[in-house]
C-alpha positions as CSV (number, residue, x, y, z in Angstrom):
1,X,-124.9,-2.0,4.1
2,X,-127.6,-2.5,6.9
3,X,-130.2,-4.5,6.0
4,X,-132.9,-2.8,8.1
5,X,-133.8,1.2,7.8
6,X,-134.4,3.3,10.5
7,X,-138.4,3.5,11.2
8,X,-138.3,-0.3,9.6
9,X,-140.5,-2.5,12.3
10,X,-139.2,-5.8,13.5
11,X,-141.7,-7.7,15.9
12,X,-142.9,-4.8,18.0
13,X,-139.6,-2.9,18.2
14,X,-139.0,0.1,15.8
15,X,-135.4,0.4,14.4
16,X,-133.4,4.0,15.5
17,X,-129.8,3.4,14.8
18,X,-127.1,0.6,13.2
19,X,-124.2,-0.2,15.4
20,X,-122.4,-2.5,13.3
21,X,-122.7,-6.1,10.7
22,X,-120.8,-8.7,12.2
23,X,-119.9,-12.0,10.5
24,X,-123.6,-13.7,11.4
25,X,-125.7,-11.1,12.7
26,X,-126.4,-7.0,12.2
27,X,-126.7,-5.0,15.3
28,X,-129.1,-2.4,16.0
29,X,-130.4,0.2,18.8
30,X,-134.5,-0.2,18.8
31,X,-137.6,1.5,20.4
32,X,-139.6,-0.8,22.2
33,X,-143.6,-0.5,22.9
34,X,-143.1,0.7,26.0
35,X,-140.5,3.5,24.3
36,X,-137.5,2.1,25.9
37,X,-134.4,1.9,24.2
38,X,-133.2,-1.8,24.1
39,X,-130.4,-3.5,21.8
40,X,-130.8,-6.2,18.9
41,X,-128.9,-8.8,17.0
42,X,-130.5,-9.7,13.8
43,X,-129.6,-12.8,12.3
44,X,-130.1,-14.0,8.7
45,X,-130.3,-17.5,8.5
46,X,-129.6,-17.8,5.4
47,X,-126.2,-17.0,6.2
48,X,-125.7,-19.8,9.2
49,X,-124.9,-23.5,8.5
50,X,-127.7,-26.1,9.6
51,X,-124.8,-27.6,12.3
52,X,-125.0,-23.8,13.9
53,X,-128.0,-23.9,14.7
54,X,-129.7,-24.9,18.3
55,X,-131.7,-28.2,16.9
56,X,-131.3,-27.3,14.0
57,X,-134.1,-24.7,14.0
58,X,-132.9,-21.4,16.2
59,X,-129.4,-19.1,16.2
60,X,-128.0,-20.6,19.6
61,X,-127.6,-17.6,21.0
62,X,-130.9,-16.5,21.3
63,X,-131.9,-20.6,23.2
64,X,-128.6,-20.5,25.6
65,X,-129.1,-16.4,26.1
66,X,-132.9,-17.4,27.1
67,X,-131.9,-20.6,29.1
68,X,-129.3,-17.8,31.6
69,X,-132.4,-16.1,32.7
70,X,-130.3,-12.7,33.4
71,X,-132.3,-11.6,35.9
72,X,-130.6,-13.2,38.5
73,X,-127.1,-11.9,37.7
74,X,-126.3,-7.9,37.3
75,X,-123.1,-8.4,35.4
76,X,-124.8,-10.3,32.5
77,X,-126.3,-8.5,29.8
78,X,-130.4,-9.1,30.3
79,X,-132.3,-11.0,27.5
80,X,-135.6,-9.2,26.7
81,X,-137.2,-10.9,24.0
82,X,-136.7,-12.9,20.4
83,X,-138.6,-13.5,17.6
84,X,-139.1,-14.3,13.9
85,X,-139.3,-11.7,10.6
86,X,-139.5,-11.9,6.6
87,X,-138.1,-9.3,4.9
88,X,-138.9,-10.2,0.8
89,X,-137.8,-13.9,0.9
90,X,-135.3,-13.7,3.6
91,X,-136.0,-15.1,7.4
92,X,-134.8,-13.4,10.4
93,X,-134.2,-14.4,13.8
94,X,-134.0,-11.8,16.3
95,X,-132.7,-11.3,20.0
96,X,-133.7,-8.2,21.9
97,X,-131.0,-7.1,25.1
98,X,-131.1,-4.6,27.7
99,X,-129.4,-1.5,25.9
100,X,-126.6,0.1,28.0
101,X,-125.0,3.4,28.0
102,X,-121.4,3.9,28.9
103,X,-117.9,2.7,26.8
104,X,-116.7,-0.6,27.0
105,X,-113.4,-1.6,28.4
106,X,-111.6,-1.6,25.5
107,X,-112.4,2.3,24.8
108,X,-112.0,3.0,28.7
109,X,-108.4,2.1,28.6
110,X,-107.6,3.3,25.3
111,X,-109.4,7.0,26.2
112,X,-108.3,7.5,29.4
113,X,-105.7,4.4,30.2
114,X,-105.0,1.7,31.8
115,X,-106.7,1.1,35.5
116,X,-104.6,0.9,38.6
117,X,-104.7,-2.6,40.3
118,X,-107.5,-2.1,42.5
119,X,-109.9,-0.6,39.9
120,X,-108.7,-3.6,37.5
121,X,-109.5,-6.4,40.5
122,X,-113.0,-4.3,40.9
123,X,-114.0,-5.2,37.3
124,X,-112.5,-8.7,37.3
125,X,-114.5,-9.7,40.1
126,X,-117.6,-7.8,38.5
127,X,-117.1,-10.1,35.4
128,X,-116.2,-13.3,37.2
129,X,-119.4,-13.1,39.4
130,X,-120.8,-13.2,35.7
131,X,-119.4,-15.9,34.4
132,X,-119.8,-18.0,37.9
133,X,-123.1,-17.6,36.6
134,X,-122.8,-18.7,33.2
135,X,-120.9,-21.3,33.9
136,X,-123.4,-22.6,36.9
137,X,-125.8,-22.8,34.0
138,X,-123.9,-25.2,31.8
139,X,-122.4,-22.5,29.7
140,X,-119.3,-21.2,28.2
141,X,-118.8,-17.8,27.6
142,X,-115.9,-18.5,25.2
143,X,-115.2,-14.6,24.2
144,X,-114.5,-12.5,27.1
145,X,-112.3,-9.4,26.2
146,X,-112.7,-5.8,26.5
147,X,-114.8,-4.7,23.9
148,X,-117.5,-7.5,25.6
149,X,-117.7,-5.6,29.1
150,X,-119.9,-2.5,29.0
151,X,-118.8,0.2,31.5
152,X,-122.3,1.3,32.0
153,X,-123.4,4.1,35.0
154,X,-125.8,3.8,37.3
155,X,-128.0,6.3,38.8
156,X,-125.9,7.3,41.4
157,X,-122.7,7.7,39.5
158,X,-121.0,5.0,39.7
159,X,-119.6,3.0,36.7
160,X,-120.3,-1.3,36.9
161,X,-119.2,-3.6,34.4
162,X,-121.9,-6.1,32.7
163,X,-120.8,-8.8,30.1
164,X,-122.7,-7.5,27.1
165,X,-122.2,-10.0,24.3
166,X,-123.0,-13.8,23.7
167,X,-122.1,-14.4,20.2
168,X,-120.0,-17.3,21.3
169,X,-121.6,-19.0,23.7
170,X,-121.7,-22.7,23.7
171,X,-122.4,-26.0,25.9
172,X,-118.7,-27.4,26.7
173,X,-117.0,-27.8,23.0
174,X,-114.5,-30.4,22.0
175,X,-114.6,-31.0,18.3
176,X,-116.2,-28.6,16.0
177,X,-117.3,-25.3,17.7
178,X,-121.1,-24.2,17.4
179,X,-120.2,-20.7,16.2
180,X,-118.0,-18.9,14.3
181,X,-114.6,-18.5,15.3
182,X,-113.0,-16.2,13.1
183,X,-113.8,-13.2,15.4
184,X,-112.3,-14.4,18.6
185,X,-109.6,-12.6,19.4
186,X,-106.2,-14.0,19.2
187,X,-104.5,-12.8,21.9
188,X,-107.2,-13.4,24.4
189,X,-108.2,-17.1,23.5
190,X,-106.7,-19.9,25.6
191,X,-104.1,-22.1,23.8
192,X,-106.3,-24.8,23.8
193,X,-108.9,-22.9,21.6
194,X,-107.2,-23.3,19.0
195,X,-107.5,-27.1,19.1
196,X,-111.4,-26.3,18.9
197,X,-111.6,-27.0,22.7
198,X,-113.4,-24.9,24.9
199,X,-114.3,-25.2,28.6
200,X,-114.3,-23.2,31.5
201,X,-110.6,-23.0,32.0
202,X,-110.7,-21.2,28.7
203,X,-112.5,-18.4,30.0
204,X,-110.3,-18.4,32.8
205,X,-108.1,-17.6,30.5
206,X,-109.3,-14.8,28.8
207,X,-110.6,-13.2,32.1
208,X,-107.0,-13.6,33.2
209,X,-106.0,-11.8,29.9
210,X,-108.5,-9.2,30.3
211,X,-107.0,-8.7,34.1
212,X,-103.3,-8.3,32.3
213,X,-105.1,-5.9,29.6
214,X,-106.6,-3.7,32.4
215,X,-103.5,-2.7,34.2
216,X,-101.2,-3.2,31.1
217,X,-103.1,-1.6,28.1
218,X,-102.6,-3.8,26.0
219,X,-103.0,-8.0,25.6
220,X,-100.8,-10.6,27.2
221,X,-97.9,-11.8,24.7
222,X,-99.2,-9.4,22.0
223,X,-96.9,-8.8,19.8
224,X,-97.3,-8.0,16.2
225,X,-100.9,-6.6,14.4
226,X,-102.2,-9.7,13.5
227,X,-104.5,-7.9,10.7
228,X,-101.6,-8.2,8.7
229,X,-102.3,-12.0,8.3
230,X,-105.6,-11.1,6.3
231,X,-107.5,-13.8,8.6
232,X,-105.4,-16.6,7.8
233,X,-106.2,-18.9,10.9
234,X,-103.1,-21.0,10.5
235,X,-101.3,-18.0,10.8
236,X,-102.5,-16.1,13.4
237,X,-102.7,-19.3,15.6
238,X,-98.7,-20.3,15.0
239,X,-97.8,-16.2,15.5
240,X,-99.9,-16.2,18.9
241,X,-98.2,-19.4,20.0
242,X,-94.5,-18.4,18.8
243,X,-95.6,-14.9,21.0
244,X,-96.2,-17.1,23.9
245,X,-92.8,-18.9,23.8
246,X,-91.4,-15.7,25.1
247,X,-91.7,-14.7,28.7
248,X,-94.7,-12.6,29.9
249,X,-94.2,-9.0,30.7
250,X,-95.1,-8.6,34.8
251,X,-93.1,-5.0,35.3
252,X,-93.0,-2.0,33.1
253,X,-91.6,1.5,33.9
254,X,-95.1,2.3,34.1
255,X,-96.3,-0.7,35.7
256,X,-95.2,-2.7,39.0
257,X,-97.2,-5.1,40.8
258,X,-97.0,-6.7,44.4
259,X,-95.6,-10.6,43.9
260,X,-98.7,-12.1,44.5
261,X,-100.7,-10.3,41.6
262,X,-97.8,-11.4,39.0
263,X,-98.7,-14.8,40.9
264,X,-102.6,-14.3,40.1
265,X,-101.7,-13.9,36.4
266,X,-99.1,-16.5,36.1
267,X,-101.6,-19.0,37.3
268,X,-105.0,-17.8,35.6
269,X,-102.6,-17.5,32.6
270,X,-101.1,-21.2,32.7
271,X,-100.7,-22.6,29.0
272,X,-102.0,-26.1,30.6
273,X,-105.9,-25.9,31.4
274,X,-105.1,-28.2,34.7
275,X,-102.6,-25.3,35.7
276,X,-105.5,-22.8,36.1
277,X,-107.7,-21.7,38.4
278,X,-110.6,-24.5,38.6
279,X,-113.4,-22.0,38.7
280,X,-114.1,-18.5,38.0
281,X,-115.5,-18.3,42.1
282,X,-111.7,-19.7,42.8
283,X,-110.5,-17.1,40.8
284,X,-112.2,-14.6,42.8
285,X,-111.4,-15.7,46.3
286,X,-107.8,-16.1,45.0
287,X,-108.1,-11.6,44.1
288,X,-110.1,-11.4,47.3
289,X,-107.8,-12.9,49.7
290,X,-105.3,-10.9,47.8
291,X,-105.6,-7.8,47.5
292,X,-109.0,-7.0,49.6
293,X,-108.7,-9.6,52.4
294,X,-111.0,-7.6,55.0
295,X,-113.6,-8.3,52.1
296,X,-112.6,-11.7,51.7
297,X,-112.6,-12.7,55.4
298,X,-116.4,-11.4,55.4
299,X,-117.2,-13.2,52.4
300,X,-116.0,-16.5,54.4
301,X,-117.8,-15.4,57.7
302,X,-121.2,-15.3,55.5
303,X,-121.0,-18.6,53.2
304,X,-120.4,-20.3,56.6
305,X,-124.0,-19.3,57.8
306,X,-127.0,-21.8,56.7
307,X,-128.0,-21.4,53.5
308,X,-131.5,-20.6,54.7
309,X,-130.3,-18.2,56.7
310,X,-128.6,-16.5,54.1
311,X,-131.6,-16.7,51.4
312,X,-134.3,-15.4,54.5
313,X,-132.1,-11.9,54.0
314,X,-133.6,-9.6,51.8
315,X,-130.5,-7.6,52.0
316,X,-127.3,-9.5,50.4
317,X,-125.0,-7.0,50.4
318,X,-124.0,-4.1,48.2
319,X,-122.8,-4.8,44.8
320,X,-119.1,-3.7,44.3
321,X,-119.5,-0.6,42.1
322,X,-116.6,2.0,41.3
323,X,-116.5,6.0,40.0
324,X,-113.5,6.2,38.2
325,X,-111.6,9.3,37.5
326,X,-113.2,12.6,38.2
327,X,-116.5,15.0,36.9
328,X,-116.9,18.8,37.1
329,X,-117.2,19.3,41.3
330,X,-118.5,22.2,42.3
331,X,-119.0,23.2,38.5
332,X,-122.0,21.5,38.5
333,X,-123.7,23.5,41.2
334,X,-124.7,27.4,40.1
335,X,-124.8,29.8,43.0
336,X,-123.7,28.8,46.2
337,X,-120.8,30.9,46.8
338,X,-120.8,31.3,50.0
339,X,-121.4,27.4,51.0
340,X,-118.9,26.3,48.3
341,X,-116.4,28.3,50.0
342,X,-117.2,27.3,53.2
343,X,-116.6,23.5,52.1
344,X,-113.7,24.4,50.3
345,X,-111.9,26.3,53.4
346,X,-113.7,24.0,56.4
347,X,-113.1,20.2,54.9
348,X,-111.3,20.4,51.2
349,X,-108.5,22.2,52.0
350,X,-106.9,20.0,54.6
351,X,-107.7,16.7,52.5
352,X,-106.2,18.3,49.7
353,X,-103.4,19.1,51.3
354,X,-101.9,16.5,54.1
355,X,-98.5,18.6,54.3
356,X,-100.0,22.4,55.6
357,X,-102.7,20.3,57.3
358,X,-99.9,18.6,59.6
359,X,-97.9,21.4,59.7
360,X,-101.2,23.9,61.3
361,X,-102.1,20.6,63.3
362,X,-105.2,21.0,61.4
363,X,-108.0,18.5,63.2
364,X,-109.2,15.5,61.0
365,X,-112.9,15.4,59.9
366,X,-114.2,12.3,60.0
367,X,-117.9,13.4,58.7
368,X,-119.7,16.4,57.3
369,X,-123.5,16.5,57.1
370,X,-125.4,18.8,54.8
371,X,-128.9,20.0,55.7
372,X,-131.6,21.8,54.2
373,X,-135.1,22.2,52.7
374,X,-136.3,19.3,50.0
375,X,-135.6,20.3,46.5
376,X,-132.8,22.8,47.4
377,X,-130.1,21.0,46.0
378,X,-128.3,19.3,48.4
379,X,-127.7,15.6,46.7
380,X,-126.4,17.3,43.8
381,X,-123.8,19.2,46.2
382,X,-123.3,16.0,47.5
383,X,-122.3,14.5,44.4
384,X,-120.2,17.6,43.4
385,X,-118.6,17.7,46.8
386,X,-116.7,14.2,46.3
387,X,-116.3,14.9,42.8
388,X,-114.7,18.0,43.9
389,X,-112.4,16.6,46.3
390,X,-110.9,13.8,43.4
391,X,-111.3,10.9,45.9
392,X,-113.0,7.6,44.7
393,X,-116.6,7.8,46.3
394,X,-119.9,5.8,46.6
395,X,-123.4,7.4,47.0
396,X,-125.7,5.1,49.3
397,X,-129.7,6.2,49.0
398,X,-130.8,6.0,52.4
399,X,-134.5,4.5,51.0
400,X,-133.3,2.2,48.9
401,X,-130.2,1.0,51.5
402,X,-132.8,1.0,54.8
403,X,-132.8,1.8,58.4
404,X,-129.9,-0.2,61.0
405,X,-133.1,-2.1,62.2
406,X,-133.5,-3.9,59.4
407,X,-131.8,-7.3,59.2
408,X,-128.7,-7.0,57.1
409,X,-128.6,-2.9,56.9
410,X,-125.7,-2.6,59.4
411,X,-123.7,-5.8,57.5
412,X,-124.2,-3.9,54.1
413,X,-122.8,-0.5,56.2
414,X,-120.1,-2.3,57.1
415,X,-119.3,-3.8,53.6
416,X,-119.0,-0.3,52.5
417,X,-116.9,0.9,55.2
418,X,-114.7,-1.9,55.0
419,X,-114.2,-1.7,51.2
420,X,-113.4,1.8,51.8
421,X,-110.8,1.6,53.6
422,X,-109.2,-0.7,51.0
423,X,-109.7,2.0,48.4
424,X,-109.2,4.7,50.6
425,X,-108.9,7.8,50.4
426,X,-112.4,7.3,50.1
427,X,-115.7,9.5,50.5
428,X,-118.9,7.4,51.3
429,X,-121.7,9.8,50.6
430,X,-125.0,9.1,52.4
431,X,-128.2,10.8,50.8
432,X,-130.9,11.2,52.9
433,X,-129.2,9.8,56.5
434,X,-132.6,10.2,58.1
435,X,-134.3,7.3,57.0
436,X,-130.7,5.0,57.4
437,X,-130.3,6.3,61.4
438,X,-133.4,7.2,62.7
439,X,-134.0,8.7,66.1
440,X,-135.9,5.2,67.5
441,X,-137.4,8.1,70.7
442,X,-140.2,9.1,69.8
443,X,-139.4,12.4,72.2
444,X,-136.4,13.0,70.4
445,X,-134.6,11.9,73.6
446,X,-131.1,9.9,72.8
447,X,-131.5,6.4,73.4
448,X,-128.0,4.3,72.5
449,X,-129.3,1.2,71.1
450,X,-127.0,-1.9,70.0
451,X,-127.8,-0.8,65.9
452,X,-126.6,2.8,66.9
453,X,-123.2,1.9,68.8
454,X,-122.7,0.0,65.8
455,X,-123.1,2.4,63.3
456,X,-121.3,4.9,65.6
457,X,-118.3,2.1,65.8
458,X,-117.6,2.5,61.7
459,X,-118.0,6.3,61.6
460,X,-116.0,7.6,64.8
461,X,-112.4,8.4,63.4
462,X,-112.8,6.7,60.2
463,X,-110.5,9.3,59.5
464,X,-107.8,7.8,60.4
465,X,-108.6,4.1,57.8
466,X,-108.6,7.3,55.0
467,X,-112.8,8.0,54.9
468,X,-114.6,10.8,54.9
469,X,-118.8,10.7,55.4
470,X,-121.0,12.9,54.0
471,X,-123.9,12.8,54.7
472,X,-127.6,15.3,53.2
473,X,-130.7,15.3,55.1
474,X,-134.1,17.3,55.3
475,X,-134.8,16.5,58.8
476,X,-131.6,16.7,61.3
477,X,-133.9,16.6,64.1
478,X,-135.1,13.2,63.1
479,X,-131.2,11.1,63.2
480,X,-130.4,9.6,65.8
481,X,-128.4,12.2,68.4
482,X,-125.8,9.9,69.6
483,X,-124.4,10.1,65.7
484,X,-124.1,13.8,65.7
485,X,-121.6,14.2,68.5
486,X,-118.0,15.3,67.2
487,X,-116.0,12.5,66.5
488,X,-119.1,11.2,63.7
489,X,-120.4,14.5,61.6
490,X,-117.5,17.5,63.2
491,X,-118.5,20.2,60.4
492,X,-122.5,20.6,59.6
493,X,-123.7,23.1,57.0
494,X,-126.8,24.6,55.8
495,X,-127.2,24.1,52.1
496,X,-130.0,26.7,51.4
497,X,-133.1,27.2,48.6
498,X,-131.3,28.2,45.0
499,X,-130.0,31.8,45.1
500,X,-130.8,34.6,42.4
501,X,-127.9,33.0,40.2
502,X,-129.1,29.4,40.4
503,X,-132.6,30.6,40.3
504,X,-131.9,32.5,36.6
505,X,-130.1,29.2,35.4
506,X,-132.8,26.8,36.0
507,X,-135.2,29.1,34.3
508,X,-132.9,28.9,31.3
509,X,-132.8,25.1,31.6
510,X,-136.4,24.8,31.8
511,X,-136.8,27.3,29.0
512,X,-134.2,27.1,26.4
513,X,-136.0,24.5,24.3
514,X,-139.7,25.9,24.2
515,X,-141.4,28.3,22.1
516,X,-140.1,31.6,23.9
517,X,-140.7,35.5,23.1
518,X,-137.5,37.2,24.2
519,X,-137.6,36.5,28.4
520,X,-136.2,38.8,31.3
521,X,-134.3,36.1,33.4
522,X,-133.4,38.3,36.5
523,X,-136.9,39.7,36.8
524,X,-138.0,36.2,37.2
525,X,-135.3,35.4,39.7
526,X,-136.6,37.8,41.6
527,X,-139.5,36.9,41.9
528,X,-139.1,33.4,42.5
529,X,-137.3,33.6,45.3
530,X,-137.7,31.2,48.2
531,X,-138.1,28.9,45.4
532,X,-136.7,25.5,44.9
533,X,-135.7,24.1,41.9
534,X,-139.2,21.9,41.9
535,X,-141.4,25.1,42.4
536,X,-139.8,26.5,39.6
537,X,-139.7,23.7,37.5
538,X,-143.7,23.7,38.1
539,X,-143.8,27.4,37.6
540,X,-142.6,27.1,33.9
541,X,-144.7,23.9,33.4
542,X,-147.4,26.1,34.3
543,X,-147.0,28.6,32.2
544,X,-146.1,26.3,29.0
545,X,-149.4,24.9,29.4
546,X,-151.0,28.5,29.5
547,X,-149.2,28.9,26.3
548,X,-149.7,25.9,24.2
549,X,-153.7,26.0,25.3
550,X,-153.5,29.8,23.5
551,X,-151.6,28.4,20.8
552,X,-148.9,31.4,21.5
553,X,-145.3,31.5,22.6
554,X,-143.7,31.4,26.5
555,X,-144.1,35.3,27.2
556,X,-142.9,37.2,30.1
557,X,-146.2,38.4,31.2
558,X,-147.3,34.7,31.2
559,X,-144.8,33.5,33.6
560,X,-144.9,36.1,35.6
561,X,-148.6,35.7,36.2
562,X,-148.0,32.0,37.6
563,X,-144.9,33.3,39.7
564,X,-147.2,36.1,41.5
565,X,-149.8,33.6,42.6
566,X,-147.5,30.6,43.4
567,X,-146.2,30.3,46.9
568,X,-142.8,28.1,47.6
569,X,-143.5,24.9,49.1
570,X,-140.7,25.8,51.8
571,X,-139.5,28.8,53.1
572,X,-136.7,29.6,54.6
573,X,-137.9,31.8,57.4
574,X,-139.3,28.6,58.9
575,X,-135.9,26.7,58.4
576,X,-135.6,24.1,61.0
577,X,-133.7,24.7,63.5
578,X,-130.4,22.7,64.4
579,X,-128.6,22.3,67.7
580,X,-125.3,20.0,67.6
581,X,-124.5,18.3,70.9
């Protein structure tokens, strides 16, 4: 049973949900001041020997989690805050996390199964670029395994893994470990663990074991359910050694890798510590050189630049992110017909099917650009497009990635490309293209600059590495021309305001939760149209605030007042034109 209640206050967090008791600590989701969710262990120390304890004062944990300052690495879990509670005459410690959403490995492979080898080397080199940084601050991990790596998604899609939990971790340990041990699990723990000896070879180990579990679906060497031992550590360490007499599985019906991968393995798998990797960065160059060597040969190219070069770039590089499996497509996007047909004839068709597309002589497309009003939809298309197609994807936000006259914005293009083309067939969507290749003319006159040819380099025939672009933008007549010449963008289409049926289902979004008397939903398509989804979105805003102030329910009349006296914030009869050179 939980010790804390939901509503309970600890510090300045409010408790909403348990997630589980562990052996030291009780885990919990919490509301913080500023009414973020965040996530937090709760120690008693009541429960935790004097010799587990940092100084003999505070959970170690919480000092070694505060000494990482997470900040600086994306695939370790963030530390937030800690503090101190009574509850009757008990004490508390208390460590506060960044909460993430998503599944962890371990329920990622056993809902969906395992990952092919280049999605498994993705979140091995995710999770070794956090324990490089672990490890470059004096500390060992000492429990990496699947249920520890949160698959959590990001706001464009796509999935990353983050190490999530430090329940183990320790300065280097040779003698009597500084936490409990109990809960380690067998199959992932280097031999040498069981000696009470931990180092960073030992998490070489388990990352290799978590490698072997991704593509595998199950442990290295595991054999029988060790549950049946009823935590008998004698026993569970001579069955996990007897298990690791035997050979280690490298080929399956299922499952066949290149030589070099069951090389990988072998080696970050070694029984002896000296036979392993030295480092979890050797580790990485080892997959890089491997199985993405364009990546790797880029990675050499920029650690041989001066260090201050390197740090006096804002831009570092894209981080390697991945969006496994596939979502709804073109389910997602109401209305549309006719431009969902249109992509599904023009560009999905042939890509979907190589065979009738050689046999017609069907002509490649190398990128398809979508254009439109603000707020009419066309990053969701975007999204729905690759999802439709059921090729791994990326989204890049122009904004956030920058114009190609910005140190670094071309090298972080070509990252992308190149990383693409490993994992192809690949679609790298672009929202917003204006602000990333911007017309440099003021006259609007093309002007081939160094950046341009560049960026024109990557995209002309990508086709033929496997990549499609696609590409959204409000303002076609602001890219640069010299990109929008077949060969870059060869279909373009106008993705236009929300039609009568998408119009009707965003007032029923909107709606469906507020005080509403019963609601005519065409007449209000009707007359909303010309709308975008923003302007309606405002509309019913509008109108809820006419409501609440009167202290009645959503009527018809009410909303249809605002929607007589609103104008859209773009119409379509003054669409910008579009002439494709």
């Amino acid at each position: 049973m939980e010790t804390f209640k939901k509503g309970e206050k600890i510090g300045k967090y409010v408790i909403n949900s348990f997630i589980k008791k562990g052996i030291v600590a009780e885990s919990y989701s919490v509301l913080g001041p500023d009414d973020m969710m965040y996530f937090m262990k709760v120690y008693d120390l009541g429960s935790i020997p004097h010799e587990q304890l940092f100084e003999g004062k505070e959970v170690y944990e919480i000092q070694l989690c505060k000494e990482l300052n997470t900040d600086e690495n994306q695939n370790v879990v963030r530390y937030v805050d800690n503090g101190e509670v009574r509850k009757g005459n008990a004490v508390f410690h208390y460590l506060v996390t960044e909460f993430y959403r998503g599944m962890t490995l371990f329920d990622a492979v056993r809902g969906e199964g395992p990952f092919d080898l280049e999605d498994a080397v993705q979140i091995t080199l995710c999770v070794l670029s956090g324990l490089s940084f672990i490890h470059s601050c004096a500390l060992i991990h000492n429990d990496i395994r699947p249920s520890n790596i949160m698959l959590q998604e990001l706001e464009d899609g796509m999935l990353m893994p983050t190490i999530i939990d430090f329940g183990h971790i320790s300065y280097m340990v040779k003698g009597r470990p500084t936490f409990v041990d109990e809960d380690l699990m067998p199959y992932f723990r280097a031999p040498e663990t069981f000696r009470a000896v931990y180092t960073v070879k030992s998490d070489i180990f388990s990352t290799g074991a978590l490698l072997y579990f991704l593509m595998f679906g199950k442990a290295p060497w595991e054999g029988m359910d060790l549950r049946t031992l009823d935590g008998d550590k004698d026993k569970i360490a001579a069955e996990v050694k007897k298990a690791r007499k035997q050979e280690l599985v490298l080929e399956t019906d299922k499952v066949k890798l290149p030589d070099y991968m069951k090389a990988i393995l072998m080696k970050a798998l070694a029984k002896k510590p000296e036979d392993r990797f030295g480092s979890a960065g050797e580790f990485a160059q080892a997959l890089f050189e491997q199985v993405m060597p364009e990546l790797a040969k880029m990675m050499d190219e920029e650690d041989a630049k001066p260090q201050a070069e390197q740090q006096s770039q804002d831009n570092s590089g894209p981080t390697i992110t991945f969006k496994k499996g596939s979502g709804s497509g073109f389910d997602n996007v109401t209305g549309r017909n006719e431009l969902k047909e249109q992509l599904r004839k023009e560009v999905l068709f042939a890509l979907q099917n190589p065979e009738k597309a050689a046999q017609y002589k069907l002509p490649a497309i190398n990128g398809v650009l979508l254009y439109g009003p603000p707020g009419c939809g066309k990053s969701l298309v975007l999204r729905s497009f690759a999802e439709e197609l059921g090729f791994n994807y990326t989204v890049i936000s122009g904004p956030e990635m920058g114009h190609i006259y910005q140190a670094g914005v071309l090298d972080n293009l070509q990252r992308v490309f190149d990383a693409a083309e490993i994992k192809a067939p690949f679609v790298i969507c672009i929202d917003e293209l204006e602000f990333v290749a911007p017309n440099p003319n003021a006259e609007g006159e093309e002007n081939v600059t160094p950046q341009i040819s560049a960026l024109y380099g990557m995209m002309n025939g990508c086709s033929k590495k496997g990549i499609l672009v696609v590409a959204t933008t409000n303002r076609p007549d602001l890219i640069d021309q010299s990109i929008m010449r077949i060969g870059c963008f060869d279909r373009v289409f106008f993705v236009p305001q929300p039609d009568f049926e998408a119009r009707k289902d965003i007032f029923m979004a909107h709606l469906k939760e507020r005080p509403c008397e019963e609601l005519d939903f065409d007449e209000l398509a009707k007359l909303s149209d010309d709308f975008n989804a923003g302007d309606i979105t405002e509309a019913v805003n509008e109108a809820a605030m006419t409501a609440a102030y009167n202290d009645v329910p959503i009527s018809q009349k009410i909303l249809v007042d605002v929607l007589k006296y609103k104008n859209p914030t773009y119409s379509t009869k003054t669409r910008i034109g579009f002439n494709k050179s």
